[in-house]
C-alpha positions as CSV (number, residue, x, y, z in Angstrom):
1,X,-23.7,1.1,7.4
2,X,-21.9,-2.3,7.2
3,X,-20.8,-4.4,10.2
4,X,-18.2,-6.6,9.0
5,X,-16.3,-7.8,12.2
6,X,-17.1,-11.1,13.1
7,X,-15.6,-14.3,13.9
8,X,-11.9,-15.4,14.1
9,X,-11.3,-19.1,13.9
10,X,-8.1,-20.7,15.0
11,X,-7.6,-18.3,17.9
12,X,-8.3,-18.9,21.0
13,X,-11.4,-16.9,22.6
14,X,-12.7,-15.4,19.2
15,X,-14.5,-12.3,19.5
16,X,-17.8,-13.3,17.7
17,X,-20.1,-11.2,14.9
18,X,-21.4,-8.0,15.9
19,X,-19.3,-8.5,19.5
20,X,-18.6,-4.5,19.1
21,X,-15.6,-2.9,21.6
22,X,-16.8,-4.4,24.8
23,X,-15.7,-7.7,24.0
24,X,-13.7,-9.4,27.0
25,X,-9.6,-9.1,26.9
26,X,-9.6,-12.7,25.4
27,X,-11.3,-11.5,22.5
28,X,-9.1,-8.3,21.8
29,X,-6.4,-10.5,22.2
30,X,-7.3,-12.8,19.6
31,X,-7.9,-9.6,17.0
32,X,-4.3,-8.1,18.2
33,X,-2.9,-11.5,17.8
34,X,-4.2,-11.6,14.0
35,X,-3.6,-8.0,13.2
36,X,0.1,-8.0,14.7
37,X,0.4,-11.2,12.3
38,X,-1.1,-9.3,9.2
39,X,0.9,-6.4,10.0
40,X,4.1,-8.2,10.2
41,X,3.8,-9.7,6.8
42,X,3.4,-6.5,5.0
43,X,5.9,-4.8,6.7
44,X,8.2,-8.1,5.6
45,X,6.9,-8.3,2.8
46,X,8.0,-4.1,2.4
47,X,11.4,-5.3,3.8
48,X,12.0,-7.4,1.0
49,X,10.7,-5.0,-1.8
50,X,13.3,-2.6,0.0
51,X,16.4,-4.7,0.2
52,X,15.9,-5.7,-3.9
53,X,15.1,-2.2,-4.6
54,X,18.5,-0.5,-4.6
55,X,20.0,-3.0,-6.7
56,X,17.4,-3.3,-9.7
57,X,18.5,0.1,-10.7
58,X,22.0,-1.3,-11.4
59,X,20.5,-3.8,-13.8
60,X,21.8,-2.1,-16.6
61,X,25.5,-2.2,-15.9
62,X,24.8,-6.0,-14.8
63,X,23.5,-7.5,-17.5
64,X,24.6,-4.8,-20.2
65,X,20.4,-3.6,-20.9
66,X,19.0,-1.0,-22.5
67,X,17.3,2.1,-20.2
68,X,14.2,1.3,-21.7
69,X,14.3,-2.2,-20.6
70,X,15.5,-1.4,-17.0
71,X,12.3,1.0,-17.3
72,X,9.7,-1.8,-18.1
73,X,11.7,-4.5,-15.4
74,X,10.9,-1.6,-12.6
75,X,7.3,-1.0,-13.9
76,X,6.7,-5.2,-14.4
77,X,5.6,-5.6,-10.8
78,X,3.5,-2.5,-10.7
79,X,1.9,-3.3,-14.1
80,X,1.1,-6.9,-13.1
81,X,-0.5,-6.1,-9.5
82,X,-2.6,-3.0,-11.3
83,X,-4.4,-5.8,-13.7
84,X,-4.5,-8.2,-10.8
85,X,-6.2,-6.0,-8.0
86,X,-10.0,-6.5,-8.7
87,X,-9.4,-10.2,-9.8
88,X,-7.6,-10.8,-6.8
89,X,-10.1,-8.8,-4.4
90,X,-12.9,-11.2,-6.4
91,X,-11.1,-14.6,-5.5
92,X,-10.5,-13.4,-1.7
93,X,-14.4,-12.4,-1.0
94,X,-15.2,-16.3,-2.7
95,X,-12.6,-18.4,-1.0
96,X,-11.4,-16.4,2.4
97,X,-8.8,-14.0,2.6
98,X,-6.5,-16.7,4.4
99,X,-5.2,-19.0,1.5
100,X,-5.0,-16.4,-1.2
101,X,-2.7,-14.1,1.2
102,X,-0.3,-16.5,1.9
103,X,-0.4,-18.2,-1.8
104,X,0.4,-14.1,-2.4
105,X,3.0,-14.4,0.5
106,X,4.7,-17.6,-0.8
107,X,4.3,-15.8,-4.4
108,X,6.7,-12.7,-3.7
109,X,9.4,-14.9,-1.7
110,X,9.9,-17.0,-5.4
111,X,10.3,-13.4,-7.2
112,X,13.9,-12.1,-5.7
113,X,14.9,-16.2,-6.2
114,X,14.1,-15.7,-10.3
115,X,16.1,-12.7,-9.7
116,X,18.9,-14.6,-9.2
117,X,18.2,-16.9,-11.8
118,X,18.1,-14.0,-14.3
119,X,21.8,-13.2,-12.9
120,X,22.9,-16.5,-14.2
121,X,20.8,-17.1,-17.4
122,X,22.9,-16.8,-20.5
123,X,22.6,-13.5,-22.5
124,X,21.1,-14.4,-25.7
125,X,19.5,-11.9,-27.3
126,X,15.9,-13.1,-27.9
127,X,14.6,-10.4,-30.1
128,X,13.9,-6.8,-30.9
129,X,11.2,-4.0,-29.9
130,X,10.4,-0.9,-31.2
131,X,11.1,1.5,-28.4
132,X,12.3,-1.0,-25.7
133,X,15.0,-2.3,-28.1
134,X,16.8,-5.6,-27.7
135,X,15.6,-8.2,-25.6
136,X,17.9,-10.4,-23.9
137,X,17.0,-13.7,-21.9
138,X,18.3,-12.2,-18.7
139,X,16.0,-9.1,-18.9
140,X,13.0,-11.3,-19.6
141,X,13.8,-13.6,-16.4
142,X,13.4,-10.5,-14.3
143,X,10.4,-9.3,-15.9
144,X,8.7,-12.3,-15.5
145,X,10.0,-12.0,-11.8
146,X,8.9,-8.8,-11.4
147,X,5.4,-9.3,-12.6
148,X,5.5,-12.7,-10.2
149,X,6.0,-10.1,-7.6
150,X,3.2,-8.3,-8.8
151,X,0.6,-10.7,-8.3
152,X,1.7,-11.5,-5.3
153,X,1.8,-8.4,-3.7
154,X,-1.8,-7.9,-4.8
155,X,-3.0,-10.8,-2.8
156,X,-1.2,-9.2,-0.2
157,X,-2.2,-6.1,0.5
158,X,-5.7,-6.9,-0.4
159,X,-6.1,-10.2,1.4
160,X,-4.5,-8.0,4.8
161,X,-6.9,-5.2,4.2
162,X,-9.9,-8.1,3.9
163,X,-9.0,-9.5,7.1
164,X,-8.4,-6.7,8.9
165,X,-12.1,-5.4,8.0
166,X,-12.9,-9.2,9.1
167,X,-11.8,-9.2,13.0
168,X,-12.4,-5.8,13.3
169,X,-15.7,-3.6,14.2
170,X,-16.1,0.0,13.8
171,X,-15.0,0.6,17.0
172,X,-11.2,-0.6,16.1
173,X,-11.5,-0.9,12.4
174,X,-9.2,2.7,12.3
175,X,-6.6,1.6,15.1
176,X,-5.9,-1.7,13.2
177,X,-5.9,-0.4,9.8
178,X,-3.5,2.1,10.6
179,X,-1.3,-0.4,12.3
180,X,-1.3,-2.7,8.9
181,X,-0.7,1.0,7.1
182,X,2.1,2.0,9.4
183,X,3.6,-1.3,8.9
184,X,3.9,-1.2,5.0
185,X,5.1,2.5,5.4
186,X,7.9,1.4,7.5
187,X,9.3,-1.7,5.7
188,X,10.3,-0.2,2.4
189,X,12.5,2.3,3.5
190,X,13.9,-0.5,6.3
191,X,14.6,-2.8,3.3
192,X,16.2,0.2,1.4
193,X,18.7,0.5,4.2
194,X,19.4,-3.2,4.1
195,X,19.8,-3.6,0.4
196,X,21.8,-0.7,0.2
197,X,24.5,-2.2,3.2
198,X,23.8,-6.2,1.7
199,X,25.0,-5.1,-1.7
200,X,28.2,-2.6,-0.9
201,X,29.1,-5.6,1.6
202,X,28.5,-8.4,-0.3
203,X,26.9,-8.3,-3.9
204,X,23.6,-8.2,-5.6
205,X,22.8,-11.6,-5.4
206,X,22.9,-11.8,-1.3
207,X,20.8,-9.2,-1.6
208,X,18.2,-10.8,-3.5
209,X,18.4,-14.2,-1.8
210,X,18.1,-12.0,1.7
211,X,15.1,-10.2,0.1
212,X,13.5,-13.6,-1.4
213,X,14.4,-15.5,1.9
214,X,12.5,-12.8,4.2
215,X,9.4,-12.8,2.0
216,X,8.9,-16.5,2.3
217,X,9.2,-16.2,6.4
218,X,6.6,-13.6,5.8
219,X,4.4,-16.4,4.6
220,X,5.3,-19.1,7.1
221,X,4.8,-16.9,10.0
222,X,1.1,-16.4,8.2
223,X,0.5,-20.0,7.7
224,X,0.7,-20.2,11.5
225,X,-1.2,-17.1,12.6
226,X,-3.5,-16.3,10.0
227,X,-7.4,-17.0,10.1
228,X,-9.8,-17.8,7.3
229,X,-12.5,-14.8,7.4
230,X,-15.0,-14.0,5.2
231,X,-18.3,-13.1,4.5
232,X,-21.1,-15.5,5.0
233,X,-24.1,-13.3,3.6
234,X,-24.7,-11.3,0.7
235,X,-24.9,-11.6,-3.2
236,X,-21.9,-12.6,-4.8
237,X,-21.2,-9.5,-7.3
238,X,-19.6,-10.6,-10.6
239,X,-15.7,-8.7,-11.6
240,X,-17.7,-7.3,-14.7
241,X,-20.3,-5.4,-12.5
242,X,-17.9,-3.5,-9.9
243,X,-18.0,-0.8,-11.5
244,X,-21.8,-0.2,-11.5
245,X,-21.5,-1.6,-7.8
246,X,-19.0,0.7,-6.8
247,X,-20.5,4.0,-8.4
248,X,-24.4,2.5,-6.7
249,X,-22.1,2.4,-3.3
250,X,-22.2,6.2,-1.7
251,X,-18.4,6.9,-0.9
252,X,-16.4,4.2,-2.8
253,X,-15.7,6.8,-5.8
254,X,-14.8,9.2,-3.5
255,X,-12.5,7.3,-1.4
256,X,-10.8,5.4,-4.6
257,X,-9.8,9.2,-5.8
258,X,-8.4,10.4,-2.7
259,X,-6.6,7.4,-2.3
260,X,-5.2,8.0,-6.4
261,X,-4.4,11.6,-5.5
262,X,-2.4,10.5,-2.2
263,X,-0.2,7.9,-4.1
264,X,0.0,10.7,-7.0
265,X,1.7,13.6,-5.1
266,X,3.6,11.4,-2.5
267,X,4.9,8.6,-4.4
268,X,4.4,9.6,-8.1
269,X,5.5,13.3,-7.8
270,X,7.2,13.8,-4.4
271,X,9.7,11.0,-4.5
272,X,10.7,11.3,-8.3
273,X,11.4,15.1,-8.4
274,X,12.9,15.3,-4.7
275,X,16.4,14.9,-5.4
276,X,16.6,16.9,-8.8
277,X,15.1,19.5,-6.8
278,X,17.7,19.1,-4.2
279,X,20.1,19.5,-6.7
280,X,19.0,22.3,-7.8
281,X,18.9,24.3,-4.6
282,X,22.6,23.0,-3.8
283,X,21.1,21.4,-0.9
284,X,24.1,19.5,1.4
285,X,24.6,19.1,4.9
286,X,28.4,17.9,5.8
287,X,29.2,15.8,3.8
288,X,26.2,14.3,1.6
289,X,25.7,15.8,-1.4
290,X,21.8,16.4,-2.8
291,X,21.3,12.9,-3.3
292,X,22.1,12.2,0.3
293,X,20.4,15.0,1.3
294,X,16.8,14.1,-0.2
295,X,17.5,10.3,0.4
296,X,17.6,12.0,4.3
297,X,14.6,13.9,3.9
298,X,12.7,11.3,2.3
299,X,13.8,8.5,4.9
300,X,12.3,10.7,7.4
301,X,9.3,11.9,5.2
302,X,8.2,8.3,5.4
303,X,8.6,7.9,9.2
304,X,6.6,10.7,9.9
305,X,4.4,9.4,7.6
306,X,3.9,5.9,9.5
307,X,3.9,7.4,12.9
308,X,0.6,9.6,11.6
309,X,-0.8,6.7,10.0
310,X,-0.6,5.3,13.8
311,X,-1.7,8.2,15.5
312,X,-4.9,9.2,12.7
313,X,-6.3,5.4,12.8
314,X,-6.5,5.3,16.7
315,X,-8.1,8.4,16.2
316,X,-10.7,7.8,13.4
317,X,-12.0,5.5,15.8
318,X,-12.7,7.9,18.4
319,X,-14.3,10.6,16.4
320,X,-18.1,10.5,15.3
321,X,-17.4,11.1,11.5
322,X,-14.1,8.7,10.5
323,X,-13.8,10.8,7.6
324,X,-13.0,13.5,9.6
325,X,-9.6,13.0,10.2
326,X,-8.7,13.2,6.6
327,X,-9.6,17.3,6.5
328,X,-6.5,18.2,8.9
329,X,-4.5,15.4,6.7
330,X,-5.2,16.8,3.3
331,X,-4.8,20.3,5.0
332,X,-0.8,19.5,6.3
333,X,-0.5,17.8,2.5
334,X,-1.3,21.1,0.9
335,X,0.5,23.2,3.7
336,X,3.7,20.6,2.5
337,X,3.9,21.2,-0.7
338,X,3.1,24.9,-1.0
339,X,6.2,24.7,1.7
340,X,8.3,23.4,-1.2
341,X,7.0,26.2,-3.5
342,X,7.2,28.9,-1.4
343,X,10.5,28.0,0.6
344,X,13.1,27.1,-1.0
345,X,15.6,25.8,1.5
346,X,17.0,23.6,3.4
347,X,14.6,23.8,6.3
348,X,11.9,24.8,3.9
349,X,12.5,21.2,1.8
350,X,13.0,19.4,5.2
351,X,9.8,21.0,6.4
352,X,7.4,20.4,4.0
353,X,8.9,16.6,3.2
354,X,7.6,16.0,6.6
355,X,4.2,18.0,6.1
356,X,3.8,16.0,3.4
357,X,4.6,12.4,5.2
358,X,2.6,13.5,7.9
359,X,-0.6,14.4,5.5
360,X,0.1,11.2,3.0
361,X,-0.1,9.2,6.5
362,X,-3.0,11.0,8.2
363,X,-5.6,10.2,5.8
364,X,-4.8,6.7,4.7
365,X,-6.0,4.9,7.4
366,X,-9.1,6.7,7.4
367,X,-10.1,6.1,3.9
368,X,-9.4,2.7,4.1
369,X,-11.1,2.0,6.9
370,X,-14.5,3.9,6.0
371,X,-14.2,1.5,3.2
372,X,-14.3,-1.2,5.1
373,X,-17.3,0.0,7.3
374,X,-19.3,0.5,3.6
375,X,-18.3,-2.2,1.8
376,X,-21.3,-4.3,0.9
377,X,-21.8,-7.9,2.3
378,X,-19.1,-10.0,0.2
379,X,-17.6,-7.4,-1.6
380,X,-14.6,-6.5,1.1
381,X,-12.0,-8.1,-1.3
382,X,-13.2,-6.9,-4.5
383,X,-13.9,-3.3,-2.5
384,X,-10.3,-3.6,-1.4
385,X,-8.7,-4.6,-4.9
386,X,-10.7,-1.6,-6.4
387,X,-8.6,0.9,-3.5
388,X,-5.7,-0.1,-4.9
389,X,-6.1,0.2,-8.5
390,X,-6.4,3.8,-7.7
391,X,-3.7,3.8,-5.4
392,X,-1.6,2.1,-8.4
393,X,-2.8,4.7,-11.3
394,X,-1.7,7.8,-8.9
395,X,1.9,5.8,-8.9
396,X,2.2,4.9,-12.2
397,X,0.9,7.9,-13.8
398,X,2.7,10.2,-11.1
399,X,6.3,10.4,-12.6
400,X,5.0,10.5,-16.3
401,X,3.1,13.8,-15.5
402,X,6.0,15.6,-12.8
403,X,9.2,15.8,-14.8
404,X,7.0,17.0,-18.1
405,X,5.3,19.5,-15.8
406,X,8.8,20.4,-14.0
407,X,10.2,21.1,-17.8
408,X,7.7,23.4,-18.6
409,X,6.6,25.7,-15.5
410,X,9.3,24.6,-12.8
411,X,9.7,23.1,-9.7
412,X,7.7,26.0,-8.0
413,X,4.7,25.5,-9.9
414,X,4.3,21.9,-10.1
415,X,4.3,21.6,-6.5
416,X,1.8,24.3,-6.1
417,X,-0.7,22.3,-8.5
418,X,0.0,19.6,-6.0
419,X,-1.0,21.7,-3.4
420,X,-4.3,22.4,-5.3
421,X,-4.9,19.1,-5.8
422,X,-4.7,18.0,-1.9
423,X,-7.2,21.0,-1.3
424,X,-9.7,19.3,-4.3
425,X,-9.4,16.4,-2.4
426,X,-10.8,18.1,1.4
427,X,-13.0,19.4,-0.7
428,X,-14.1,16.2,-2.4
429,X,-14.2,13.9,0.5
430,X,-15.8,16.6,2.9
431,X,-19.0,16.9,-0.1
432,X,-19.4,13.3,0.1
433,X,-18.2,11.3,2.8
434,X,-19.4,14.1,5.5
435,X,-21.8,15.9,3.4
436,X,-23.9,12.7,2.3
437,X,-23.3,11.2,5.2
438,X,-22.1,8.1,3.7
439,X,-18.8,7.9,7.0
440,X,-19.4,5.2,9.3
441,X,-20.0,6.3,12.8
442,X,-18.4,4.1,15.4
443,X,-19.7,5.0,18.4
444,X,-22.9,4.3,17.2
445,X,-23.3,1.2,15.1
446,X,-20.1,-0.9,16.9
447,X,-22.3,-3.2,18.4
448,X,-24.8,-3.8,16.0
449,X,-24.6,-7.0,14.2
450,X,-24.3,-6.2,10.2
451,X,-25.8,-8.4,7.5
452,X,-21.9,-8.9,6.5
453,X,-21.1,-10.6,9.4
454,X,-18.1,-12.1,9.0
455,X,-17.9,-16.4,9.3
456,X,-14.5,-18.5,9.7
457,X,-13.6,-21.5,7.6
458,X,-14.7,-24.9,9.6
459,X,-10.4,-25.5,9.9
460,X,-8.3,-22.5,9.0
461,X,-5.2,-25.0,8.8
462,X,-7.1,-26.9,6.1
463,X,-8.2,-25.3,2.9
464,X,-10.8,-27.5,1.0
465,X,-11.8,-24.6,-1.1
């Protein structure tokens, strides 16, 4: 197995390489103190996806767009960080997670401002596409945003998830990780909230200058925390060879496919189908109508989720077998959805939104944190960026596949698949990462110095790579 916590420069008393969970309270202070910082700029960063969220939807009556083109400026972003995962992970494990997060940081806080640009550029049609149709110079502003966005975002979350496996051992890896998890569970839906109030109050542009401005103290809160970790030993692994390096690794595979099915069934399936199925049922409760009522169920889907996400990383770190964890989580994800199926209600809906929240929460941490206790020396980032390219194929191919498969066979049905699908994945992670043995074990190997030690740049504050 891999050690990969290790020193923490520009903090005071720095735990140091292979310190393990007896460190002094100095040194846990110094890893709270960078993993608080990591955590608050993705659930900022969250925030101001949120707040811009509710108002890209209105696009079309804004600027006067087609519904294709509203289409591709809400899948830009998602598009742009799917290509830019593994390159991203590639440049973090060769230059430090520190500069390339913030540079990702810094990145997102210019998108909402093109946003507003977009909102003032002149509509002049630019040309024609098949499908999409006309092209305007408004809608190609906030594409370009959007995808801006994108590549920041990838940064992000992989440069957090690199430094978290950094000033971590296997001892905390789990309780960290789940922090960093919890906190990008939590900002969305907080921004959602705020965009929703910022643009019924004011307008769209306040929201997007509120979104933009939010970002950006995401970034200068980082430039003041933030250390520079990474690896000091190891081969460097060119992009073009992942994949052989990932499929040689024992887990990776594994892990990347839960990870795909997760984002599948909660965001992909779950979230786009909720409130037609709402509808459907004749769901209400006083006054909301089925949209309120699933935008209720969901807010609180997602709560659930980020309190488990909590709870299942403090605990991965307690158990022998990390992967362990997921089995109960994959279990309550099945349990939620076969809810759906089978119980058609209001409580029924209610109960297995949470079941599913509380499953999509329970076995993130864990995955991702097993990842970072086998990633090979140097590879963290790339190891990372791989994770999410999963994560971003369950999202993107989730709502092409659920309103097809809702056409033909119902709502019953395609919720039961989704149930079959968490139960393939217990299955699948408890054949490899507990059958080959491949799951760290923290109590163990936390105090043994790995070969992936982790080494700080000479000046954090100073970036001369």
């Amino acid at each position: 197995m891999v050690e990969q916590g290790g020193d923490v420069d520009g903090t005071p008393d720095a735990p140091t390489a292979g310190s393990g969970p007896d460190r002094g309270d100095s040194g846990d202070h110094s890893v709270r103190t960078v993993a608080v910082a990591v955590t608050g700029g993705v659930f900022l960063g969250g925030v101001a996806t949120g707040v811009a969220f509710p108002t890209l939807p209105l696009l079309d009556q804004v600027l006067g767009i087609s519904a294709v083109m509203l289409g591709v400026i809400l899948a830009a972003n998602r598009i742009a960080r799917l290509i830019m995962n593994t390159p991203a992970g590639q440049v973090i494990d060769e230059r430090g997670a520190r500069t390339p997060m913030i540079a990702g940081l810094f990145v997102q806080g210019l998108a909402p401002f093109g946003y507003v640009v977009g909102l003032y550029t002149p509509a002049v049609d630019l040309t024609t596409l098949p499908v999409v149709g006309t092209v305007s110079a408004p809608g190609l502003v906030f594409v370009l945003s959007r995808a801006f966005w994108g590549v920041g975002s990838a940064f992000v979350f992989v440069g957090a998830f690199a430094i978290i496996t950094g000033v971590t051992t296997e001892s905390t890896r789990g309780k960290w990780t789940g922090y960093m998890r919890g906190g990008q569970s939590l900002g969305f839906p907080a921004g959602l909230v705020v965009g929703g109030v910022l643009t019924d109050v004011y307008d769209v542009q306040t929201a997007f200058l509120v979104a933009g401005t939010l970002a950006l103290l995401a970034g200068v809160v980082a430039v003041v925390v933030l250390p520079d970790v990474r690896a000091s030993a190891g081969a460097r692994v060119p992009l073009r060879e992942l994949p052989a390096l990932a499929r040689s690794t024992p887990g990776v595979v594994p892990i990347g496919v839960a990870n795909g099915t997760i984002r599948l069934l909660f965001g992909g399936v779950l979230l786009t189908t909720a409130v037609k199925y709402a509808a459907e049922l004749e769901l209400t409760a006083g006054s909301l109508t089925a949209a309120g009522v699933s935008g209720l169920m969901m807010g609180g889907g997602v709560v659930v989720a980020s309190v488990a996400t909590v709870v299942s990383g403090r605990l991965s770190d307690r158990v022998d077998r990390r992967a362990l964890v997921t089995l109960p989580a994959f279990a309550l994800l099945a349990v939620g959805f076969a809810a759906l199926a089978f119980v058609p209600s209001f409580l029924g809906v209610a109960a297995g939104v949470a079941l599913v929240g509380a499953g999509t929460g329970g076995s993130g941490p864990a995955l991702l944190a097993t990842l970072g206790d086998i990633a090979p020396a140097g590879e963290t980032g790339k190891f990372g960026g791989l994770y999410n390219v999963f994560g971003d194929i369950g999202l993107s191919i989730g709502p092409l596949i659920a309103f097809p498969a809702v056409a033909a066979v119902g709502y019953g049905a395609t919720y039961l698949a989704c149930a079959g699908l968490a139960v393939g994945c217990l299955l699948l992670v408890n054949a490899t990462l507990l059958g080959t043995g491949t799951d760290g074990d923290p109590t163990l190997d936390a105090d043994a110095p790995g070969p992936a030690a982790t080494t700080p740049d000479p000046d954090p504050n100073t970036d001369d790579d």
